[in-house]
Each structure stands twice: as C-alpha cells, then as structure tokens.
N, C-alpha and C positions, 0 to 999 in steps of 0.2 A: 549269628548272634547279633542282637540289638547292641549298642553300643550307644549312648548320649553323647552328644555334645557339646563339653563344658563352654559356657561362657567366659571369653577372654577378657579377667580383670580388669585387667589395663586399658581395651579398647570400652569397654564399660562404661567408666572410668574420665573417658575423656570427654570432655566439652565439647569440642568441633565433632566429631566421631557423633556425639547425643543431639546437636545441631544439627547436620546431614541428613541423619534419619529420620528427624522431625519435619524437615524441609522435604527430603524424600514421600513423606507418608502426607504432609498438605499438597504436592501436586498429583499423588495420585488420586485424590479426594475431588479434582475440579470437575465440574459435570461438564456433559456435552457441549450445552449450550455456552456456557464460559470456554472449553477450550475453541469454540466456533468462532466463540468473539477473537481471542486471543490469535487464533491464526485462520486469515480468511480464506473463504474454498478455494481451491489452484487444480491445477488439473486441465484436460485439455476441453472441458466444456468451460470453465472461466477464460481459459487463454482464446476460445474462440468468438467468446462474448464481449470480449476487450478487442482481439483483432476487427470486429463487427462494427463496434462502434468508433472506433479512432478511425478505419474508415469512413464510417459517416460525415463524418467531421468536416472532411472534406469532399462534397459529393459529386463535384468536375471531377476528380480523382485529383491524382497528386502524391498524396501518403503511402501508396505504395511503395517508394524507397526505401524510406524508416521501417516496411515490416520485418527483415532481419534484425537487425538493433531492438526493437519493439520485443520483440519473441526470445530475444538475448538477455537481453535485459530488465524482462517484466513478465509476472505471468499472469496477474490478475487487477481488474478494475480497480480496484482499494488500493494496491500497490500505484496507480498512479495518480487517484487524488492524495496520497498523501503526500505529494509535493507540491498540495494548496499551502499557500502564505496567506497568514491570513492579512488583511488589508490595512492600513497605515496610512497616516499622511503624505509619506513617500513613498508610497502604492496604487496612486491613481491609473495607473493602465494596468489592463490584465495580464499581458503578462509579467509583468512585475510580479503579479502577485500568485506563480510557477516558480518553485524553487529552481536556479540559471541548471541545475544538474539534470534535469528530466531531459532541457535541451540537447546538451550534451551528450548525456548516455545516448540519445537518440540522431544526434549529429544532425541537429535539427538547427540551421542558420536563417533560411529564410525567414523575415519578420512574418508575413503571411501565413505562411504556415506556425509558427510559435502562436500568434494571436489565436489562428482556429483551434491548437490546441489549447492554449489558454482558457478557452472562452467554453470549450469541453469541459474543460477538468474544473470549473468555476461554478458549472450545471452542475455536475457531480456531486461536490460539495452539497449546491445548493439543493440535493433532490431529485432533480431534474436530469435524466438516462442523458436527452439529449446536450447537441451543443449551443442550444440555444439559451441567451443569455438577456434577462430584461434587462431594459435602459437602468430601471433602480439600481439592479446588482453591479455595474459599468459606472456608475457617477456617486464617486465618493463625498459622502453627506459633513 
C-alpha cells in the first residue's frame, strides 16, 4: 500500500530548517565551471605538474629534500601561489613577499633556496609557469 508522507509542522516551520535547505538547494545549483573556480584540480596529474616545476626552480638541483614536505603538504600549483603577499613598502625582497608558512611547511631554511622559491611563486602570480622573474616585478616602484 502507498502511504504519504506527511510533512512535519514543526520542522516547516522553522527558520534555520527553511535557511539550510535554501542554502542546500543554491549550492546544488553552481555550475561546473564556478565549482572549478571554487576548488582547483588536485589529483596526481596537478601534483605532478607542481612537483615539475618547483623542481625547475632550481635546475643544479637542490629541491629534492623538500619533495616529501612538498607532497605532504600541497597538492596543487594554486595551493602554492597562494601564499603570494602581495607587496608593500615593507616587502621589498621576494621573499618577503611568501607568506613565512610556505617556508616552514616545507622546512625550507636556506635563504637561497626560499629566494628561488620565492621568485617562482612571484611568476606564478604574475602569469608566468616559470621562475623567472623580471627586474620590474623585483624593484618596488
């Protein structure tokens, strides 16, 4: 036998209850490309496009240490420009302008190595895959 089921007054009724499921029913409405924005690709072909080029970075090598931490701690490109600062009067060097936590997470002490990360993730920002960084972008105006 068919049997209906009644709606419960109460929860009807309720403000927060009519709030949730409005909030419910707009995030099921966001299209692909909004939830694309919202969370950028991850997976092991981003994590192998971020291990690629943080090697780059530095091409005597070097960076090799950091890629457990690196892999621990991050799994895609976007994830680590956004620990661009943006620049300041008290952000004349680059890596100043690397929030000090990227270092960290990455147990990253050498100033040499933070600069060529720095000077990466400053391209990034600017466009630019590489870690190359022009004079402009380096000398605050």
């Amino acid at each position: 036998s068919d049997t209906a089921v009644a709606a419960h007054p109460v929860v009807e009724e309720d403000p927060l209850f009519a709030a949730a499921e409005t909030s419910a029913r707009s995030a099921a409405q966001i299209s692909a490309p909004a939830a694309a924005a919202i969370a950028p690709e991850t997976g092991q072909g981003a994590e192998l496009e971020m291990e690629r080029w943080f090697l780059s970075l530095l091409p005597g090598g070097g960076f090799e240490p950091y890629l457990p931490a690196l892999r621990r701690e991050f799994s895609s490109l976007p994830q680590l420009a956004a620990g661009y600062l943006e620049p300041t009067s008290s952000t004349a060097s680059l890596v100043a302008r690397v929030d000090p936590i990227i270092f960290e997470a990455l147990e990253m002490n050498r100033l040499g190595h933070r600069l060529a990360l720095a000077k990466g993730i400053v391209a990034l920002r600017a466009g630019d895959g590489s870690g190359n960084v022009a004079a402009e972008a380096v000398e605050p105006r």
